[in-house]
N, C-alpha and C positions, 0 to 999 in steps of 0.2 A: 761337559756333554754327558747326558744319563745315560747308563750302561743297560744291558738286559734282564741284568739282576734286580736295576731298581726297579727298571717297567715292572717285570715278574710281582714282585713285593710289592708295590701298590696296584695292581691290580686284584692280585691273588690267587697267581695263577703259576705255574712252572716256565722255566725257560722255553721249555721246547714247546710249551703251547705258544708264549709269545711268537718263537719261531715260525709255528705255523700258521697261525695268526696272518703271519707276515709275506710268508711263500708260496701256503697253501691255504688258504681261506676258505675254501669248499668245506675241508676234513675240521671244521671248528661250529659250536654249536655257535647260532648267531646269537645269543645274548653274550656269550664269553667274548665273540669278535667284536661285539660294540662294546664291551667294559675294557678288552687289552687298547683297542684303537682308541677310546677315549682317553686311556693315557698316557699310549704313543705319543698323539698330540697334545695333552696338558707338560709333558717333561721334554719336548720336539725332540726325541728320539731318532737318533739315523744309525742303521744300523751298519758294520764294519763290512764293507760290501767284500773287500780283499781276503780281511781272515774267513768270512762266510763262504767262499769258493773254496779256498784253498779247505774248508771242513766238509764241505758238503760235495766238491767237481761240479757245482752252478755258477758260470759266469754270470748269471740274470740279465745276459745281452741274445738279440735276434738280430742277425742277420739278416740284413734286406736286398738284395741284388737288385737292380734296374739292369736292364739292355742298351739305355738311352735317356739321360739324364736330362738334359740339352729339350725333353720331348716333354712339349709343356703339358700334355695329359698325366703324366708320374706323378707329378706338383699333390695334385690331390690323392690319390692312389695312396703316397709315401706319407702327409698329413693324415690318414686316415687309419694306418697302420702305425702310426707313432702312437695317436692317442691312445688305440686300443694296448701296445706294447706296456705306454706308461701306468694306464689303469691297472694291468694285469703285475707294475712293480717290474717289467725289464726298461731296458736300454735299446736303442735301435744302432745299431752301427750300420749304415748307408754304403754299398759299392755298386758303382759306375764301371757296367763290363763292356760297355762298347759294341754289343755285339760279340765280342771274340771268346770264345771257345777257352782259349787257355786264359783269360784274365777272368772268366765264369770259375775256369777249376781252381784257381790262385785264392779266389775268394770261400771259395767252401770248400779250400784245405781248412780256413779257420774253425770248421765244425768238427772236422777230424781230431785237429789239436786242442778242442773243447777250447777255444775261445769265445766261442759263444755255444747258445746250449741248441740253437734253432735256426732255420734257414726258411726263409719265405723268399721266392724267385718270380721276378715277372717275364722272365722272359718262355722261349717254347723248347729249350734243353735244357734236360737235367746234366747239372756237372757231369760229365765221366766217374770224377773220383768220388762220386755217392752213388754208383749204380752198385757196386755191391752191397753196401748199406741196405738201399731201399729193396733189392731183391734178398737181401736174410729179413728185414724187418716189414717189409711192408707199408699198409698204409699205418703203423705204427713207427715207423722212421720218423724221427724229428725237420720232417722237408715239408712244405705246402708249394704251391704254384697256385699262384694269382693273376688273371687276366688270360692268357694262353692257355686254354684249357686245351689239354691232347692228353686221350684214353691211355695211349701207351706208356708213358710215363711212368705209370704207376702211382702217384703220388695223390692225397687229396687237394681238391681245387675248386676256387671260387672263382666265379666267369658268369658270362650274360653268355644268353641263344644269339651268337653271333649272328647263324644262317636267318634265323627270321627276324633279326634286326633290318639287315640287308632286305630283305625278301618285303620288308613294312617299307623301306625306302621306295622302291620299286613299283611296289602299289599306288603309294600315293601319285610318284609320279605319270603312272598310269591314268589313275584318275583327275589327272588335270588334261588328259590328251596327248601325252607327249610318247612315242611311238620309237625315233630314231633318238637313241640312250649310249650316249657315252659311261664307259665305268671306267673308273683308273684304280688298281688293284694298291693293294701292297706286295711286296717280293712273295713268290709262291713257297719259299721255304717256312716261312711261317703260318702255321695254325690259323691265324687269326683271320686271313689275307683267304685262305683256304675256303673256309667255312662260308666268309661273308659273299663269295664266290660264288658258292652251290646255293645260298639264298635268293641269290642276284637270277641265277638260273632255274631256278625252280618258280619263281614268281614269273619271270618270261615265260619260261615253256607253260606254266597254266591262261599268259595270254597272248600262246602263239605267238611271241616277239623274240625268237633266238634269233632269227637271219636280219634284227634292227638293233640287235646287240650290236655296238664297236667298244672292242676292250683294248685297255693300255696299261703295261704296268706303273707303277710307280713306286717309292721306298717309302712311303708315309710322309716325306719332306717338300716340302709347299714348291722348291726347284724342279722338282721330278714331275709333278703336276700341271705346271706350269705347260713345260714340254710338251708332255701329253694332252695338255687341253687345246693347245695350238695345234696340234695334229688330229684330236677330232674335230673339232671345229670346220677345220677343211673337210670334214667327210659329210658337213651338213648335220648331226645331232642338233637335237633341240631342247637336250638336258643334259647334264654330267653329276653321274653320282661318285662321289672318290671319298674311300674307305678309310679317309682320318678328313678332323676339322682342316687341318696346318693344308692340304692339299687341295680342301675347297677351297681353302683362302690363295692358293696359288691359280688353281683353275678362275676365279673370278677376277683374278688380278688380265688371265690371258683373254676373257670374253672383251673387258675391256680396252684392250691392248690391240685384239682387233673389229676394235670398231662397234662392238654390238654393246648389248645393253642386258642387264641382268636383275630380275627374267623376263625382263620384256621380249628379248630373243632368246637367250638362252637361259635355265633352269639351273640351278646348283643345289645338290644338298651333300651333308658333310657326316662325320661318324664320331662321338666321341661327347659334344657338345663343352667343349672347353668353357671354361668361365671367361672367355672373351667374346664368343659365337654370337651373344647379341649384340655386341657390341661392332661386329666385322658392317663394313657397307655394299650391298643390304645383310643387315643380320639373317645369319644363317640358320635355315630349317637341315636339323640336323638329328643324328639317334643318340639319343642319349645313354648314355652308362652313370651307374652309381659308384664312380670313383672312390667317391671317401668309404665308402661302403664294401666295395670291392677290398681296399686294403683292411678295413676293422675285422672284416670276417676273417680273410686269412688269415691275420694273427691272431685271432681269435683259436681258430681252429688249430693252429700250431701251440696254444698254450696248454689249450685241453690237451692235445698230445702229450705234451711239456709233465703234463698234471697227471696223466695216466685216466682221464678221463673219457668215454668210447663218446663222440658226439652222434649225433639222432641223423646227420648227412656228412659223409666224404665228399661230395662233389654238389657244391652249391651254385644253381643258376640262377642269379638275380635278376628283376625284372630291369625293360631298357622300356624307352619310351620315345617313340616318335615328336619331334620340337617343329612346330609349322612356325618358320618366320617368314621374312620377306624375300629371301631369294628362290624362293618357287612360288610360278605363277602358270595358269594357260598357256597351252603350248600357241606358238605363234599360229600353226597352220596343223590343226586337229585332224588326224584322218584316221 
């Protein structure tokens, strides 16, 4: 296996350029990065990742939290934070917090003990035990938040206009006619559930439709949905919008459960637009997010951090996009 020395010596350059070559590629003139890289790869050069931490305090790992593993919109999110990870030369280490609070703090103790050098979190709390961190360091703290964007935090964060995602749901199903609107939320403690809420709201009240609002909560989980779509149903709605794909696909399981027909009677549309959505029966018109894109930026923006690099935005708002498929159509009885 070739050492740094030899890279060094046929390219023609010092150790510590190879090194930076390697770690920090920005601070190298690009003709010297394409002659050390050329032959990186002509001697397949790997470099001692172990003794390189223990010299430098870089593990070249990011920590990635989820809140919900199990939640097939992550699937892309977490591929899309990989790739950007691998380009940029780390590692991704993956934790599965459950939701719970202390298995969030558990996993970004590992940034305190510099097992990894970085934290990117999707969910809507910051650990506790980085709240002093981020309040001496700021938005220079090695933390990003991805999907969940919430001001307070402190942290920088990549996320889509959740409120006017919701708020473009709403419209449309305005303009097919449809008047009495089921919504089934996500739990109110999160951000995300929040936001898509006051969209839901603000697109009603600009068409006078608050008192044909029927709202229900749900966890994002296609059961909770279910439930709730069988209880507006009985209130007569003649569309249901619920603020993840997994919950339309539960709500359209309850239209035909009882009895109707989707959208022939009843409307669904979904949030999220999983890589299954056209595949659901009827495929689902849903908001889309830039998943894989959502995670590349955040780790993106956590390497610049990494790198000491100031990036051009802390808080990036990705565009969504409205997906018309077949399960919205005219409402039965327009008025």
């Amino acid at each position: 296996m070739a050492t740094i020395i030899e890279v060094a010596a046929a390219a023609g350059v010092s150790t510590a350029t190879v090194s930076r070559v390697l770690s920090q590629p920005g601070r190298v003139a690009e003709a010297t990065r394409a002659r050390v890289m050329e032959v990186v790869e002509a001697l397949d050069y790997r470099p001692n990742v172990a003794a390189r931490t223990l010299r430098t305090l870089r593990a070249a790992k990011i920590l990635l939290t989820v809140p919900d593993i199990s939640n097939p919109f992550f699937a892309s999110v977490i591929r899309g934070a990989e790739e950007a990870a691998r380009d940029a030369g780390y590692a991704v280490v993956l934790g599965d917090t459950r939701h719970d609070p202390e298995v969030e703090d558990q996993y970004a103790e590992m940034l305190s003990r510099r097992e990894v050098d970085g934290l990117v979190f999707l969910g809507h709390r910051l650990p506790a035990s980085l709240e002093a961190l981020v309040a001496r360091q700021g938005t220079s703290a090695p933390v990003v938040n991805g999907c969940e964007y919430s001001p307070e935090i402190g942290v920088p964060s990549v996320h889509i206009d959740n409120a006017a995602g919701s708020a473009d749901a709403i419209e449309h199903l305005v303009a097919l006619g449809h008047r009495d609107i089921g919504i089934i939320t996500g739990p109110p403690i999160s951000p995300i559930s929040r936001d898509r809420l006051a969209g839901v709201l603000r697109a009603a009240d600009r068409h006078g439709l608050e008192d044909r609002l029927h709202l229900r909560e749900g966890d994002y989980g296609a059961d909770s949905a279910h439930r709730a779509a069988r209880a507006l149903l009985a209130e007569g709605v003649t569309a249901l919008f619920c603020f993840s794909d997994e919950m339309a696909l539960g709500a359209i399981s309850a239209v035909g459960a009882a009895g109707l027909s989707c959208p022939g009677d009843v409307s669904v549309i979904g949030f999220d637009d999983l890589p299954l959505a056209r595949f659901f029966h009827p495929a689902l018109t849903t908001i889309a997010q830039p998943k894989g894109m959502i995670g590349r930026r955040a780790v993106e923006l956590l390497v610049g951090i990494l790198r000491g690099i100031e990036p051009a935005e802390r808080q990036l708002t990705l565009a969504h996009e409205l997906i018309r498929r077949a399960s919205t159509g005219p409402a039965p009885n327009p008025r």
